[in-house]
C-alpha positions as CSV (number, residue, x, y, z in Angstrom):
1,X,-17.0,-11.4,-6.3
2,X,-15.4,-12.3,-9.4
3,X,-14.6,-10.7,-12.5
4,X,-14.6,-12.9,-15.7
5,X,-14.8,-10.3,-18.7
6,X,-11.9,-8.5,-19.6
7,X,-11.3,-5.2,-21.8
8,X,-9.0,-4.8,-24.5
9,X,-5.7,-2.6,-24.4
10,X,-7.6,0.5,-26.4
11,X,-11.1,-0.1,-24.1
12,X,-10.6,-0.3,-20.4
13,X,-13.3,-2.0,-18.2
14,X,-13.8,0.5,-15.2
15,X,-15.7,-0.4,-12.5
16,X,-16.5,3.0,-10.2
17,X,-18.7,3.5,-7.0
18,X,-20.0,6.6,-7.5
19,X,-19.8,8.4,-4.6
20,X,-16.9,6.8,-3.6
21,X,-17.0,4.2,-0.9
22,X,-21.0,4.2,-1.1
23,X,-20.6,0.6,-2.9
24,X,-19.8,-2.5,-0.4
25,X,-18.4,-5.8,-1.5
26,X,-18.7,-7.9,1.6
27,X,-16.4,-10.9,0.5
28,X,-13.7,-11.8,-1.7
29,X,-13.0,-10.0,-4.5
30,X,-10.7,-12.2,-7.3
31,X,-9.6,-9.8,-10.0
32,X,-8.9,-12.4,-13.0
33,X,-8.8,-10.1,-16.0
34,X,-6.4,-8.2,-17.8
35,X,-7.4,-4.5,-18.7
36,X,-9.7,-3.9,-16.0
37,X,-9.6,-0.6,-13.4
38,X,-11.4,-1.0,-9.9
39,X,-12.4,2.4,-8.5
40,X,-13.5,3.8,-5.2
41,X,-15.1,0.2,-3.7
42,X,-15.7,-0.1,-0.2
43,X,-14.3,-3.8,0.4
44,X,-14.8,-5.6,3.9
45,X,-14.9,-8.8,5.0
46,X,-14.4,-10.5,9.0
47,X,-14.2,-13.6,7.5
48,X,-12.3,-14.0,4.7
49,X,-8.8,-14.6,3.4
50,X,-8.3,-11.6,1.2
51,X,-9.8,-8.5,0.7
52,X,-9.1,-8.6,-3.2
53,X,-6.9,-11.0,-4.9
54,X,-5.0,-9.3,-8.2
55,X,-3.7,-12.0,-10.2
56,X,-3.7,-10.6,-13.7
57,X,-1.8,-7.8,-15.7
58,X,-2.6,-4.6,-16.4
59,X,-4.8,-3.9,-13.6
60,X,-5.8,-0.7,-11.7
61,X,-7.1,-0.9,-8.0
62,X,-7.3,3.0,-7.3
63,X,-9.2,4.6,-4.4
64,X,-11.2,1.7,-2.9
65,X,-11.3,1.2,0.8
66,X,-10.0,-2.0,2.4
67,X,-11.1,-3.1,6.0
68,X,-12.3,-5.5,8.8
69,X,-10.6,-8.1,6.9
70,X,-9.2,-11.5,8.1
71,X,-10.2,-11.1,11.7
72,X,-9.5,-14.7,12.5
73,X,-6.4,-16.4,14.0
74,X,-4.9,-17.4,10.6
75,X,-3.3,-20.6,9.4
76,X,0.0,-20.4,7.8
77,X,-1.4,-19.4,4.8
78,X,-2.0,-15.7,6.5
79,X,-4.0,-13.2,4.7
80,X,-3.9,-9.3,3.5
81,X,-6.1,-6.9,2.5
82,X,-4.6,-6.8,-0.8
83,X,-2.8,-9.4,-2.6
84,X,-0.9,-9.7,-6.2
85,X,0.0,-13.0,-7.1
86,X,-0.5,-15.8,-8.9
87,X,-0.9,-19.4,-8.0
88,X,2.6,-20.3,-10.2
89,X,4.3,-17.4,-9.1
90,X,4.6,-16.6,-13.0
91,X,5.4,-12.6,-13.6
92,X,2.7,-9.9,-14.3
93,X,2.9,-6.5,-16.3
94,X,1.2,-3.2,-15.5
95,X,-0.1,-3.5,-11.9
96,X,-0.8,-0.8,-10.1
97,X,-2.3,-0.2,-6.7
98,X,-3.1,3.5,-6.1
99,X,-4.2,5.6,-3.5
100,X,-6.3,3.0,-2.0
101,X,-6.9,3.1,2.2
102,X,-6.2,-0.2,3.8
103,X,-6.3,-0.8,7.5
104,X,-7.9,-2.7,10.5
105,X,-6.5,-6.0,8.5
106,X,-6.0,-9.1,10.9
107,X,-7.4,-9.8,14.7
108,X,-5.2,-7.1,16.1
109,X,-1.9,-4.9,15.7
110,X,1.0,-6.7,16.0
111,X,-0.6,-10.5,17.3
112,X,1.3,-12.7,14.3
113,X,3.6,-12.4,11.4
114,X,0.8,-13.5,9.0
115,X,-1.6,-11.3,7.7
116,X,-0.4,-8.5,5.8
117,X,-2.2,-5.1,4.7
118,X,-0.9,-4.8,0.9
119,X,1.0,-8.6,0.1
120,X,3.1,-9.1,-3.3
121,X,4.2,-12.1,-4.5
122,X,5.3,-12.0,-8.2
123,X,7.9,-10.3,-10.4
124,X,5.8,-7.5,-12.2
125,X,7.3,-4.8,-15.3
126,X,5.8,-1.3,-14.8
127,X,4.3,-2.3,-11.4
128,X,3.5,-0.1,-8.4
129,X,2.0,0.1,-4.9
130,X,1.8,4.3,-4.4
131,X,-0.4,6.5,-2.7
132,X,-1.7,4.0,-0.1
133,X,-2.2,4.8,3.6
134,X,-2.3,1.4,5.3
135,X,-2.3,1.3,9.4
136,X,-4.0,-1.4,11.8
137,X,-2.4,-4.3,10.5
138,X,-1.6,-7.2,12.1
139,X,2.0,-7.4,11.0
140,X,3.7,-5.6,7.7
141,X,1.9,-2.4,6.0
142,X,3.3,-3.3,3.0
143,X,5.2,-6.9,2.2
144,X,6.9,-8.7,-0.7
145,X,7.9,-12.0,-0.5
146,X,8.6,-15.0,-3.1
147,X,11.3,-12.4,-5.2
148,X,8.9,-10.8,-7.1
149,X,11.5,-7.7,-8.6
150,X,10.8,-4.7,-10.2
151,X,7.8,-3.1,-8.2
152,X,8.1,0.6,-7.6
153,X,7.1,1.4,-3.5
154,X,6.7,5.0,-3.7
155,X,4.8,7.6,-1.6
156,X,2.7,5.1,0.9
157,X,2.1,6.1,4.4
158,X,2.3,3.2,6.9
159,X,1.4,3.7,10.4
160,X,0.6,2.0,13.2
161,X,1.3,-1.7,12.3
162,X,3.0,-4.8,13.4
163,X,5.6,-3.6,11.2
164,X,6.3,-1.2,8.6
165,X,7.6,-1.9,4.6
166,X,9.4,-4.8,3.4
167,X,11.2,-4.3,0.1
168,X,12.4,-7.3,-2.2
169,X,16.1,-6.8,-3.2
170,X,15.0,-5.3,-7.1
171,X,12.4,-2.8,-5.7
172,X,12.8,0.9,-6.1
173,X,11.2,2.5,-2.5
174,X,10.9,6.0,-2.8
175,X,9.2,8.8,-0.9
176,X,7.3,6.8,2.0
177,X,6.6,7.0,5.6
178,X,6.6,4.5,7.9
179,X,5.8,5.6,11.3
180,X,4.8,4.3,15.0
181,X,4.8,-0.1,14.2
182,X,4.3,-2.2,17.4
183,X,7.1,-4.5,16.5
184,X,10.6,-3.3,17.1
185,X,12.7,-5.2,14.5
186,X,11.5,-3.5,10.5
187,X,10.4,-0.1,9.8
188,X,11.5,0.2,5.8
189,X,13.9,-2.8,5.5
190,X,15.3,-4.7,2.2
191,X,18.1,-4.6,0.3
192,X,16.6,-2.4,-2.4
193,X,16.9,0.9,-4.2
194,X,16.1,3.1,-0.9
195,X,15.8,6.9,-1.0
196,X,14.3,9.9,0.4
197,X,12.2,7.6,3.0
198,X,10.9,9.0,6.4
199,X,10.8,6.5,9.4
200,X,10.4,7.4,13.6
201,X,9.6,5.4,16.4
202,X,9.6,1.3,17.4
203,X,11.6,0.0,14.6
204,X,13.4,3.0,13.5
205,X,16.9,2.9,12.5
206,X,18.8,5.0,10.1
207,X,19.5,3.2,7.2
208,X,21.0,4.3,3.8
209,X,17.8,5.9,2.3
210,X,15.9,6.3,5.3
211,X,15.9,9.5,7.6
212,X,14.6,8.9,11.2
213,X,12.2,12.0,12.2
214,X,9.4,12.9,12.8
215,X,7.4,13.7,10.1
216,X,4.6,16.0,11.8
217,X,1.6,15.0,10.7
218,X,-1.4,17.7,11.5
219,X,-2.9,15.1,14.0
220,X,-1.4,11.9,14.5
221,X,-4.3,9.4,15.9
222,X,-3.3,5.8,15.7
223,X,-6.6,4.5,14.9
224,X,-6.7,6.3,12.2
225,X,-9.2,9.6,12.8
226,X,-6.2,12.1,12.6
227,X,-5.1,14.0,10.1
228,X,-2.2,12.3,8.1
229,X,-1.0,16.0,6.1
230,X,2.5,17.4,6.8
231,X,2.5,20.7,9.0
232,X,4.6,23.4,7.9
233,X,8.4,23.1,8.2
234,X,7.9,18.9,8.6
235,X,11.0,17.4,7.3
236,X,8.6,15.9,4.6
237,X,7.9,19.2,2.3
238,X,9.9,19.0,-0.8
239,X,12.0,16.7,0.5
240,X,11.4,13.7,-1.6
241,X,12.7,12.1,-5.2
242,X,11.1,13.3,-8.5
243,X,12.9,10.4,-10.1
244,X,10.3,7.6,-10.1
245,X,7.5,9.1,-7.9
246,X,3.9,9.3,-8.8
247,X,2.7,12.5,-10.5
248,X,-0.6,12.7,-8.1
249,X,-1.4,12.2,-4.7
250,X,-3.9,9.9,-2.7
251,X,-6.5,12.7,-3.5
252,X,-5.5,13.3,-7.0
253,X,-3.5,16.9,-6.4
254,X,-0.8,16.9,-8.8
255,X,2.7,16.7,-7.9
256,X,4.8,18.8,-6.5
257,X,2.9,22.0,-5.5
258,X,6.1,23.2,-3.8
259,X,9.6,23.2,-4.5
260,X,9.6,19.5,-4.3
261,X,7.9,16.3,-4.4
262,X,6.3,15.7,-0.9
263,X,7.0,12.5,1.2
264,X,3.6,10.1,2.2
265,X,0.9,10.2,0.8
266,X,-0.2,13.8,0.7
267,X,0.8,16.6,-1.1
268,X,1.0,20.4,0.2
C-alpha cells in the first residue's frame, strides 16, 4: 500500500481503522506524504521487508499494530517492522511514532543482527518514537543507525528481544524500559542524553541514566499475553523525567496521574 496524496499543514489527511485493529494491510505500507496521520491499522506481513516504510515529514503513525513481519532469513539489507528513512539519508521534520504495538518481527528472537522492530535512519527536528511496546524481535527493539540526531526515545517498553534500545549519540532517551533481551551485550546503550531509564536481566548493566531493577510488571509473559502495567511500589511510579516526556500514554491517559511521570509505556 502506498500513499500518494498529501494534506496541507492546516488540513491533515488521517487515515483511522475504526475499531481499532479491525483493518488489515497485508503488505508493505510506503508512507510518501507529508501531513498525513496513520491511526489504529493492523499491519502484517510474513513476507515482506518492512512493515511500513516512513520516508516523509510531518508524519503520525499512532496506535497501529505491527506483526508477523519479515519471517525470512534476511539478506544484509535486514528488515523492521517500522522504518524512517530515506533513500539519501537527507533529514526529516515532525515524525512521530506513537503508541503503536510492534512485535513477533523477524524468524525468531535473537537468530541475527538484522531485522529490527522500530529502525531509524535519518536526522529528524521535533522527531519521536514514544509510547511503543515492542517485544519478539529478532534483534534491537528499537535501533538508530546512519547518525540520524535529534530523535526523542521516551517512554517505550522493550521486552523480550535480541536486544534492547540503541540510541545515536544526539538522542534524548528518556523514561523507557528495556527488560528480559536474549542477547547479553545492549540493553539501552549509546552515547546519548540517558535519564530515568529502567533496565533488568541479560544485558543489563548500570549505566549513567539507567537503573537496573526490576520493574514489576502485573504479569510478565514473554510472548506477550501478560500484563505490561506497573504494580504498586515498582521502582517505575513517579519515577521518571517530565522534561521531554510525552504528555499521554500508549492508551491515551494523560500524564502523570501521580506524583510523577511513570516509566514504560503505561501510566498509573
Amino acid at each position: 500500500m502506498v500513499l500518494f496524496r498529501a494534506g496541507k499543514p492546516d488540513s491533515w489527511i488521517t487515515f483511522v481503522s475504526e475499531p481499532p485493529h479491525a483493518a488489515m494491510i497485508t503488505g508493505r505500507f510506503a508512507l510518501q506524504r507529508e501531513y498525513v496521520r496513520v491511526a489504529g491499522f493492523n499491519t502484517t506481513g510474513p513476507g515482506i521487508r518492512d512493515g511500513m516504510d516512513v520516508t516523509a515529514s510531518n508524519t503520525v503513525i499512532q496506535g497501529n499494530e505491527f506483526h508477523d513481519i519479515h519471517k525470512f532469513e534476511p539478506s544484509s539489507d535486514g528488515g523492521s517492522g517500522l522504518t524512517v528513512f530515506t533513500d539519501d539519508y537527507e533529514p526529516l521534520e515532525n515524525v512521530i511514532v506513537d503508541g503503536n504495538h510492534v512485535y513477533d518481527i523477524g524468524l525468531s528472537v535473537g537468530d541475527n543482527e538484522l531485522v529490527q522492530g522500530i529502525y531509524i535512519s535519518v536526522p529528524c527536528k521535533e522527531c519521536a518514537v514514544v509510547n511503543n511496546l515492542v517485544h519478539q524481535v529478532a534483534d534491537f527493539g528499537i535501533h538508530s543507525y546512519h547518525r540520524p540526531r535529534d530523535w526523542l526515545v521516551a517512554n517505550n517498553t522493550v521486552f523480550n528481544n535480541g536486544r534492547g534500545i540503541l540510541a545515536d549519540p544526539d538522542f534524548t532517551v528518556i523514561n523507557n524500559i528495556s527488560f528480559d533481551h536474549q542477547r547479553s551485550n545492549y540493553d539501552i546503550r549509546g552515547p546519548a542524553a540517558i535519564s530515568h531509564n529502567l533496565s533488568f536481566g541479560r544485558g543489563s548493566a548500570k549505566l549513567t541514566g539507567v537503573t537496573v531493577a526490576d520493574p514489576r510488571f502485573v504479569n510478565y509473559q514473554a510472548d506477550g499475553s501478560g500484563d505490561y502495567h506497573l504494580t504498586a511500589g515498582s521502582p517505575g511510579i513517579d519515577c521518571g523525567t517530565a522534561e521531554k516526556a510525552p504528555t499521554h500514554d500508549i492508551d491515551g491517559r494523560t500524564r502523570p496521574q501521580g506524583k510523577g511521570y511513570d516509566i514504560g509505556v503505561y501510566e498509573q
